[in-house]
Rosetta silent file (secondary structure, phi, psi, omega in degrees, C-alpha in Angstrom):
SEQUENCE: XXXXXXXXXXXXXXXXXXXXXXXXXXXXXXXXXXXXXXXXXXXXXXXXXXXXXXXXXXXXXXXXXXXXXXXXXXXXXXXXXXXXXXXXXXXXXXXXXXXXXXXXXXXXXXXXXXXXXXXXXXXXXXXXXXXXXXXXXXXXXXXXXXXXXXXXXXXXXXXXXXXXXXXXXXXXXXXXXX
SCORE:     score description
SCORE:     0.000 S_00000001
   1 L     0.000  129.199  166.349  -47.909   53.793   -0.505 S_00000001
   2 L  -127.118  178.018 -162.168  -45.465   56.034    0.248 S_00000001
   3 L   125.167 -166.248 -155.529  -42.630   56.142    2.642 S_00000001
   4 L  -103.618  106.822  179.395  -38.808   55.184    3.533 S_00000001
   5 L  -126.878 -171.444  176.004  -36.822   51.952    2.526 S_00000001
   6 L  -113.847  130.197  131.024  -33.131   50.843    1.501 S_00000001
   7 L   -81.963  100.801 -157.683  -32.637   49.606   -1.828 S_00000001
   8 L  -108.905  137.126  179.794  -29.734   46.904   -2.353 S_00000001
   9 L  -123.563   69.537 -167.593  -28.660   46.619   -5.832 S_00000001
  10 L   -72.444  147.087 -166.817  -26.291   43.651   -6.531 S_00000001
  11 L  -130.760   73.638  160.995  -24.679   43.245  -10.288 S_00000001
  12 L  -127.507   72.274 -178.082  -23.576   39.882  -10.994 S_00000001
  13 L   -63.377   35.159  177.023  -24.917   39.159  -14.096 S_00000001
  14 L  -122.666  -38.601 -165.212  -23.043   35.868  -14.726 S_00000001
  15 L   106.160 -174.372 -179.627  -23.319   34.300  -11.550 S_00000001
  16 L   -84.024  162.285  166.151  -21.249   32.731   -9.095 S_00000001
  17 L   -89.253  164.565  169.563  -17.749   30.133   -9.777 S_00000001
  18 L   -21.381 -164.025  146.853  -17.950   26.833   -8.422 S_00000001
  19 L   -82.214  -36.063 -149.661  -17.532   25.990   -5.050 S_00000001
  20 L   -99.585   47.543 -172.267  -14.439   24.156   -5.845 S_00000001
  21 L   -83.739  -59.977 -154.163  -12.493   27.512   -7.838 S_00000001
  22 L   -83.173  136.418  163.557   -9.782   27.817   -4.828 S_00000001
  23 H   -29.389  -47.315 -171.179   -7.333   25.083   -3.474 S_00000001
  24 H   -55.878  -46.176 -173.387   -9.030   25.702   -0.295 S_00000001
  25 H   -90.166    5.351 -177.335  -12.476   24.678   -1.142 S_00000001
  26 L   -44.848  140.092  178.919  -11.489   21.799   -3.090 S_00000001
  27 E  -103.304  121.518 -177.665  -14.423   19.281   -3.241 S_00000001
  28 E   -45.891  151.529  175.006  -13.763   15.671   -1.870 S_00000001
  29 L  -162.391  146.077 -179.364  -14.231   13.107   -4.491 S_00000001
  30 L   -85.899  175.831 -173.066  -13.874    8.764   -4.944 S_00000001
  31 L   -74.769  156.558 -169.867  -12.575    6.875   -6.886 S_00000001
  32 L    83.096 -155.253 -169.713  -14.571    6.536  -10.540 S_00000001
  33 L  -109.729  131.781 -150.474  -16.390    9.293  -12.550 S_00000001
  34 L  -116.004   74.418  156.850  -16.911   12.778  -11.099 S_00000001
  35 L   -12.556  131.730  173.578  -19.204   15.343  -13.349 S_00000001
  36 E  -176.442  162.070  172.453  -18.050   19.306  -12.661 S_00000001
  37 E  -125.923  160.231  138.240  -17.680   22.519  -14.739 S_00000001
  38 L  -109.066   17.656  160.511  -15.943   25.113  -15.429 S_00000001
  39 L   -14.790  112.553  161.151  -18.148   27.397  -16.355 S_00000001
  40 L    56.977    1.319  145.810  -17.456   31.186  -14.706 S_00000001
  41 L   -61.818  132.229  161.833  -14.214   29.765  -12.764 S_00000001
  42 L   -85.598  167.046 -162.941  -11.400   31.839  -11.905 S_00000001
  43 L   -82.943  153.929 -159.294   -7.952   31.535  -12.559 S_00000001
  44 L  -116.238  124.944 -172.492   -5.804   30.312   -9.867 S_00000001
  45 L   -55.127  -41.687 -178.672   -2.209   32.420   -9.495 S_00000001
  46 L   -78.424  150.965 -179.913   -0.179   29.369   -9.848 S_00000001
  47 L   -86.241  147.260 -170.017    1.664   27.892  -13.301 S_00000001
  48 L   -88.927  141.941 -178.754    1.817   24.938  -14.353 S_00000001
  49 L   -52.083  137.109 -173.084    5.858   23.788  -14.557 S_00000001
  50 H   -71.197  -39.686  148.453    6.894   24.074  -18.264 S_00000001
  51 H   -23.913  -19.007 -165.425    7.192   19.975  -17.874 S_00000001
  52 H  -139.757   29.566  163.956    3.670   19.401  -17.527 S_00000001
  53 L  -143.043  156.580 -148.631    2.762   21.451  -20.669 S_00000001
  54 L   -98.623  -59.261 -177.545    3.474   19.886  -24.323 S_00000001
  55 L  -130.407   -2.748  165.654    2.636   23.524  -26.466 S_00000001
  56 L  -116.894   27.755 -177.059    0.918   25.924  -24.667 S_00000001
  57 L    73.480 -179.379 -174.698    2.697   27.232  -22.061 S_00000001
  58 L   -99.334   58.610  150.436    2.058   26.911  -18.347 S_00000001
  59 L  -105.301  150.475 -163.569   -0.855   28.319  -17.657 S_00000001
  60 L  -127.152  104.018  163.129   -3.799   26.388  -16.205 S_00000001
  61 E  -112.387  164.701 -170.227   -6.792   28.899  -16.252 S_00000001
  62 E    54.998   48.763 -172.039  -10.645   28.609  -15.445 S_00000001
  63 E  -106.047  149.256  173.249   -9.364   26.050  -12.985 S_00000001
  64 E   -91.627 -173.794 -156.102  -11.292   23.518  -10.230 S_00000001
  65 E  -167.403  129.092  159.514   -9.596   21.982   -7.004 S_00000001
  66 E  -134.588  163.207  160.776  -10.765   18.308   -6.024 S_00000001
  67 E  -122.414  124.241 -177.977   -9.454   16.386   -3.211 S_00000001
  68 L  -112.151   89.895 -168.770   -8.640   12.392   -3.426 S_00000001
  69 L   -90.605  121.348  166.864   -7.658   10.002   -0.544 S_00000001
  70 L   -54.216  141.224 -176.326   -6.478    6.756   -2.520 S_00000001
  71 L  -101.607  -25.921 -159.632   -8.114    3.811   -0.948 S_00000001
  72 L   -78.757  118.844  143.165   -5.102    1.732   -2.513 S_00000001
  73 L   -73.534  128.374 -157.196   -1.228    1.341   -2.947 S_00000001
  74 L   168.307 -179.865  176.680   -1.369    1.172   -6.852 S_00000001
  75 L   -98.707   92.802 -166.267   -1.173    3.319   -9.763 S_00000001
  76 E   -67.735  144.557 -178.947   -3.724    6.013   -9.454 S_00000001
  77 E  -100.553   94.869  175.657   -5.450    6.898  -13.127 S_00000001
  78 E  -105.127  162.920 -175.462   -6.584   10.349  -13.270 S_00000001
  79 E  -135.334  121.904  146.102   -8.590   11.426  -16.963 S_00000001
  80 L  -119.497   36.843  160.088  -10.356   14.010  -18.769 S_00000001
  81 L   -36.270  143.659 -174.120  -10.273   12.500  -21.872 S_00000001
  82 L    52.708   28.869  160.159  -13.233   13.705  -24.295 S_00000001
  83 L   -59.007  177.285 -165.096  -14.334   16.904  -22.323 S_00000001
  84 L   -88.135  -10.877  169.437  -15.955   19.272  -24.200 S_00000001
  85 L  -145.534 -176.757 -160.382  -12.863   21.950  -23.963 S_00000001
  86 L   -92.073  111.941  174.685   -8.746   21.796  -23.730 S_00000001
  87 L   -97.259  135.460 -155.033   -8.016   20.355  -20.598 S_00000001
  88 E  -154.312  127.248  156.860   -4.570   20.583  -18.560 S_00000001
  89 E   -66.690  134.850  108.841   -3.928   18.197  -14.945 S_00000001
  90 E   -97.414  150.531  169.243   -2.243   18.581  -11.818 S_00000001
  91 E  -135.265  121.796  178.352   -1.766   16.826   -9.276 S_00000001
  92 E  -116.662  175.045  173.992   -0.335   17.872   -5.712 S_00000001
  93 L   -80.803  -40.483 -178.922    0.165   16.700   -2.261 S_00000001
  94 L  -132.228  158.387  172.137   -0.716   20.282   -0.519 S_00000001
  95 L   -56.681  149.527 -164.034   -2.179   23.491   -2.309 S_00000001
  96 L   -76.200  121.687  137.290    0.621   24.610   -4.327 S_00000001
  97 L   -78.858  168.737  168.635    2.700   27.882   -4.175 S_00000001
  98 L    -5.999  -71.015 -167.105    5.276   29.086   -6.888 S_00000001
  99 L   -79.026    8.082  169.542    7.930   26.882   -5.709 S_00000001
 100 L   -73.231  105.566  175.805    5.574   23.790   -5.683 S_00000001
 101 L  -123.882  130.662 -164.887    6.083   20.907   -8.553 S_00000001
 102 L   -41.060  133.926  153.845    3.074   18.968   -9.193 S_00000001
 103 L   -35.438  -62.899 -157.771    3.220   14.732   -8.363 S_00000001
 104 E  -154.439  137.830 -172.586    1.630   14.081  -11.654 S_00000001
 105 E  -141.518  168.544  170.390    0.388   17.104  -14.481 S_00000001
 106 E  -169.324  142.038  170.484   -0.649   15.864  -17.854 S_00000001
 107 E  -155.774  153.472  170.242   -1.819   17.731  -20.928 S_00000001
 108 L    65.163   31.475  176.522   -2.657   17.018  -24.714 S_00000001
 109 L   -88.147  -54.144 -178.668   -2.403   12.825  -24.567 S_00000001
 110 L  -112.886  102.080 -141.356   -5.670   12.119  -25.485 S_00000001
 111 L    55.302 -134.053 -158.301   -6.564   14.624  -27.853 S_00000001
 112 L   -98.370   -0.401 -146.720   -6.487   18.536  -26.493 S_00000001
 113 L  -112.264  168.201  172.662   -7.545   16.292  -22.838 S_00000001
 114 L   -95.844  156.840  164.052   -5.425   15.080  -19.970 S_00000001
 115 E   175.963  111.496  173.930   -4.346   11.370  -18.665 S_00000001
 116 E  -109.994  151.753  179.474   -2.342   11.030  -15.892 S_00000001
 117 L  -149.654  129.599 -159.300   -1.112    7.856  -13.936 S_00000001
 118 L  -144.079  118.494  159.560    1.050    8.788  -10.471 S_00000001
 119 L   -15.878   -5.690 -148.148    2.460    5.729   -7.476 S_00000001
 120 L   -25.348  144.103  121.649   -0.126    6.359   -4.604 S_00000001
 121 L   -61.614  138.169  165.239   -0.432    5.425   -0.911 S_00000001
 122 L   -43.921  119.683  173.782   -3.282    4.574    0.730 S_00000001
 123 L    67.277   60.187  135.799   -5.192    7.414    3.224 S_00000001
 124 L  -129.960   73.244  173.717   -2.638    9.849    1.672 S_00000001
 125 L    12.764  133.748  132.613   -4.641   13.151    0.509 S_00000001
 126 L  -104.041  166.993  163.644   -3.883   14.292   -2.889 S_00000001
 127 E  -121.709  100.889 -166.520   -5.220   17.610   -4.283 S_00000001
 128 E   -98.797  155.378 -127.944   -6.073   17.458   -8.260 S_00000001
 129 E  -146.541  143.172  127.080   -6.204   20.904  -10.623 S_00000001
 130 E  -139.859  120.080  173.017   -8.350   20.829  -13.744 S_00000001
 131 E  -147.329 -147.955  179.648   -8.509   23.851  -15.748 S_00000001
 132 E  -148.504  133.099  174.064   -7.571   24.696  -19.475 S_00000001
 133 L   -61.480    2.068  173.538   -3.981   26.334  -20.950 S_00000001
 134 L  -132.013   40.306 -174.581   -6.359   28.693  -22.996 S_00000001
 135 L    44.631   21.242  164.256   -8.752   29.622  -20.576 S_00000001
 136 L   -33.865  154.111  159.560  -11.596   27.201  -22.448 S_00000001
 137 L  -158.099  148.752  174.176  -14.220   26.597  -20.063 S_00000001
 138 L  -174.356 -164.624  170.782  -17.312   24.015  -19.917 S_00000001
 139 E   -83.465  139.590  179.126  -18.960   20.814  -18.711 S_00000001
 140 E  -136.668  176.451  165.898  -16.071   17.663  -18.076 S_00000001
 141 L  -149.566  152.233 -164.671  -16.085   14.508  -16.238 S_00000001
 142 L  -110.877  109.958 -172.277  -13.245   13.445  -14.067 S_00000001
 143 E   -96.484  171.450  167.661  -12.396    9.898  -14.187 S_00000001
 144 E  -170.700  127.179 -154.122  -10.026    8.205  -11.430 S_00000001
 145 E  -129.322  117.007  163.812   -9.257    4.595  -11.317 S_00000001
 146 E  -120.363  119.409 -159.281   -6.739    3.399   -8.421 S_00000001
 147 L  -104.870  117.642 -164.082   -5.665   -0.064   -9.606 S_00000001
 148 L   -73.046  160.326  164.939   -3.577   -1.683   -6.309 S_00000001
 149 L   -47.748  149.590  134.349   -0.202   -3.393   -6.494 S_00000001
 150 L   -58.866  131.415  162.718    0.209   -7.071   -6.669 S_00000001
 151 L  -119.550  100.122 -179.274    2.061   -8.052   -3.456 S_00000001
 152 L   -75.016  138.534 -169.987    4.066  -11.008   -4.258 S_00000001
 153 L  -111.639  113.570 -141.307    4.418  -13.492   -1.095 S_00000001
 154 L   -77.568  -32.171 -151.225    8.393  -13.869   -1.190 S_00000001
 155 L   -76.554  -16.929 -148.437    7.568  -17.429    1.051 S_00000001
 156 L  -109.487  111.160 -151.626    5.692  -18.796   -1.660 S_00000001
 157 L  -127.632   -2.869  177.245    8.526  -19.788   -3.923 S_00000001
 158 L  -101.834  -24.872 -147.055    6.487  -22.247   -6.789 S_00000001
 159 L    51.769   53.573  169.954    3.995  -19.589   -7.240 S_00000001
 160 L  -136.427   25.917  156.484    1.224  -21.415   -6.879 S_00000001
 161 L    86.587    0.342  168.400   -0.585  -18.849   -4.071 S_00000001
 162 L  -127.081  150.227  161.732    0.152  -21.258   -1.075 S_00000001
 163 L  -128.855  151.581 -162.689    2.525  -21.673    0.988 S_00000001
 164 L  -172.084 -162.800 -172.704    3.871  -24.819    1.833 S_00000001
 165 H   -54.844  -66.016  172.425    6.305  -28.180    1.948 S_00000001
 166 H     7.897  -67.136 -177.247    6.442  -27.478   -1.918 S_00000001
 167 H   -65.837  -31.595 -147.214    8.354  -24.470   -0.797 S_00000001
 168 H   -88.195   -5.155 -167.278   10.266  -25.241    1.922 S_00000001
 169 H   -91.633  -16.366 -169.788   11.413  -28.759   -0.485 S_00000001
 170 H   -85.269  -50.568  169.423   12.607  -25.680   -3.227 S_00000001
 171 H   -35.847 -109.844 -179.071   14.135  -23.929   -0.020 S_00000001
 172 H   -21.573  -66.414 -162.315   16.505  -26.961    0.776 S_00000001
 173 H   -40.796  -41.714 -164.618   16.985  -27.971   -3.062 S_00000001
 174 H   -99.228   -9.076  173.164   18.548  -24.755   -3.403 S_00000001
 175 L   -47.680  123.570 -167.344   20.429  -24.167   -0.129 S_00000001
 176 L   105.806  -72.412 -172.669   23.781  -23.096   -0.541 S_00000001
 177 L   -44.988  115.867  140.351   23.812  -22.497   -4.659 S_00000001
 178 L   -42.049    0.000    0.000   24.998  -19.116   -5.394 S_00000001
């Protein structure tokens, strides 16, 4: 056959990054353990605060973006203990610029890995970072555990989860005393 066509000739022998490379695209995620790579991720302009890094300076390269609304008021757990390369945390409220210092960052606790634990509200967005301070990249899993406050019931005054004359006879006993 002969005759006239277009030829398109695309060159990305590597492939594409994640979905979740930019703040922007960060991919929602629950509570528990979240599989993700970083495989052919790009580096994200902002540094991590020299605060949130123990010996390798602040950079957080080959980094992923998740987003986490806390079901809880508790002490959210985030982890990448055992991944397969040197792992570095953040955690923010909004994507980050320069002048932006992380909630909760964590690097090098368990092992070359991260493990962070930050106050939470319920239904209050966070945005979490994972990348690595030497531009490592692989397969990780993302743990996140949000364990809620106790809310002690002030009326309840024996502690024994009800309340009732018990208290209010503790009430009186004690009326007055300084």
């Amino acid at each position: 056959s002969t005759g006239s066509g277009q030829l398109l000739i695309e060159c990305n022998p590597f492939g594409d990054p994640p979905p979740n490379d930019e703040c922007a695209s960060a991919i929602s995620i629950e509570s528990g353990t979240t599989d993700f790579t970083t495989f052919l991720a790009t580096n994200s302009p902002i540094q991590a605060p020299l605060a949130c890094s123990t010996t390798n300076g602040p950079e957080v390269e080959k980094d992923v973006w998740f987003t986490f609304t806390p079901d809880c008021l508790g002490l959210l757990t985030v982890s990448t203990c055992n991944t397969s390369f040197d792992s570095r945390v953040l955690i923010y409220d909004t994507c980050p610029d320069s002048s932006t210092f992380p909630k909760g960052c964590s690097d090098d606790v368990c092992d070359d890995d991260a493990f962070s634990q930050i106050v939470v509200l319920p239904d209050v967005p966070l945005l979490i970072r994972v990348g690595s301070p030497e531009g490592q990249e692989g397969a990780a899993t993302l743990n996140l555990l949000c364990e809620p406050f106790e809310v002690p019931c002030p009326e309840d005054l024996n502690g024994d989860g009800i309340v009732d004359g018990a208290d209010i006879g503790l009430l009186l006993a004690a009326w007055g005393e300084a």
